[in-house]
N, C-alpha and C positions, 0 to 999 in steps of 0.2 A: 565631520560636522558636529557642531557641539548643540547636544541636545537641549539645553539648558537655554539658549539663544532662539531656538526654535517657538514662535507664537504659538498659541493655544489655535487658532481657525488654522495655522499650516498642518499645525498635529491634527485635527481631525479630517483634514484630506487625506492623511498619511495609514493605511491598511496598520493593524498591529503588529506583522512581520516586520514591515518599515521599521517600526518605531523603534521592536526587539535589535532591528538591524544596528542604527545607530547607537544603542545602548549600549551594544554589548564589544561595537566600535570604540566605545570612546573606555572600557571598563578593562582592565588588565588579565582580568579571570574571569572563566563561566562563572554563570547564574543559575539555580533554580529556578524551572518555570514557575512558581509562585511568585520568586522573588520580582523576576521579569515584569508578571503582568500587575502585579501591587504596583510598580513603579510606570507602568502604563495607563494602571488608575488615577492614580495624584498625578501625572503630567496633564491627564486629559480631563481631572475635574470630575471623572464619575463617581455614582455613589457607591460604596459597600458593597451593595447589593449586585453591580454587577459584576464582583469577579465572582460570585458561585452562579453565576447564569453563564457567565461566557468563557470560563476556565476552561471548559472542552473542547471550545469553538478554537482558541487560544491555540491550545496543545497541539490540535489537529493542523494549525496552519506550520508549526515550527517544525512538524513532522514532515507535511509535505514539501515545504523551502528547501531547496536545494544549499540556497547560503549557509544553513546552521547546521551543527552535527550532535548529536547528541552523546553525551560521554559517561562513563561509567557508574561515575557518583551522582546520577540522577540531575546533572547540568546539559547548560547548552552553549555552546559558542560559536562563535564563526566557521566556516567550514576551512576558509584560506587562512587562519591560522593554525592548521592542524596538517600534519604530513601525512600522510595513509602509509608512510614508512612508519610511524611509530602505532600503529597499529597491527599487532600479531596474530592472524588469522591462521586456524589450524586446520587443513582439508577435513573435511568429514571422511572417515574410512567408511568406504561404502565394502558390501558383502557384495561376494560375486555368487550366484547362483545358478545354479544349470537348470534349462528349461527346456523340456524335453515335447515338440510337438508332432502329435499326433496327424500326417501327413493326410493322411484318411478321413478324419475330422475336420482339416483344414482347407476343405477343397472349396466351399462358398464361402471364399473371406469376399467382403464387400468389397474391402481397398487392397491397391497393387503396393510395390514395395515403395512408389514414390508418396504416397500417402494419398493419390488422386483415386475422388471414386470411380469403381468401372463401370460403364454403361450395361455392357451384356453378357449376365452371366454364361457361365459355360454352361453349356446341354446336361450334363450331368446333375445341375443343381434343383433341376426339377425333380430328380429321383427321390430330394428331400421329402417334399411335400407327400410322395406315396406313404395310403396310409390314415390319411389323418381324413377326419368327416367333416363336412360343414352342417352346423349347429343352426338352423332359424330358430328364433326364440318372435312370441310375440309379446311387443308390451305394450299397454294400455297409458295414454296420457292423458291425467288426468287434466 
């Protein structure tokens, strides 16, 4: 769709993703989101004023669109022009480290290996509590 043909009252039912949509449709190469939304201004007539008010609001829509991908040199374009084969992602080396627990320690775990919590602890875990005092405090409200 050629945005150019597009009236001024269809563009204002049209969300700024929309609008980014079509633009960047009908454009050969990513854009700058500044570039973007300057040309989202003059299509829509507003003034100046508002791309330092909605520059953020702007950003954060193209962020969460699944259609647009954002690219290295601080551009954005369509997502279906882009392969995620040309994209080189490297695993993170993660550290493997030995964790050593304390079986003894570990006898009031809340949760079982499925991650569900357990209703009733085992008899033993009252043993914790020997020991400790309970504390009345009075206080006064004002």
């Amino acid at each position: 769709m050629d945005i150019q043909k597009i009236t001024k009252e269809e563009l204002e039912q049209l969300s700024y993703a929309d609008i980014t949509y079509y633009i960047l449709q009908q454009k050969n190469k990513p854009q700058k989101t500044a570039t973007l939304f300057k040309q989202i201004i003059k299509l829509l007539g507003l003034p100046e004023s508002a791309f330092a008010e909605k520059i953020g609001d702007f950003y954060t829509s193209l962020t969460t669109d699944k259609r647009f991908i954002a690219l290295d040199n601080e551009t954005w374009d369509l997502r279906l022009k882009h392969s995620t084969k040309k994209f080189k992602t490297e695993p993170e080396e993660e550290e493997e480290e030995e964790i050593n627990i304390d079986e003894e320690n570990n006898e009031d775990d809340s949760y079982d290996d499925s991650g569900d919590e357990i209703d009733d602890l085992d008899d033993d875990s009252e043993d914790v509590l020997d020991g400790l005092t309970l504390v009345e405090e009075d206080y006064e409200i004002e």
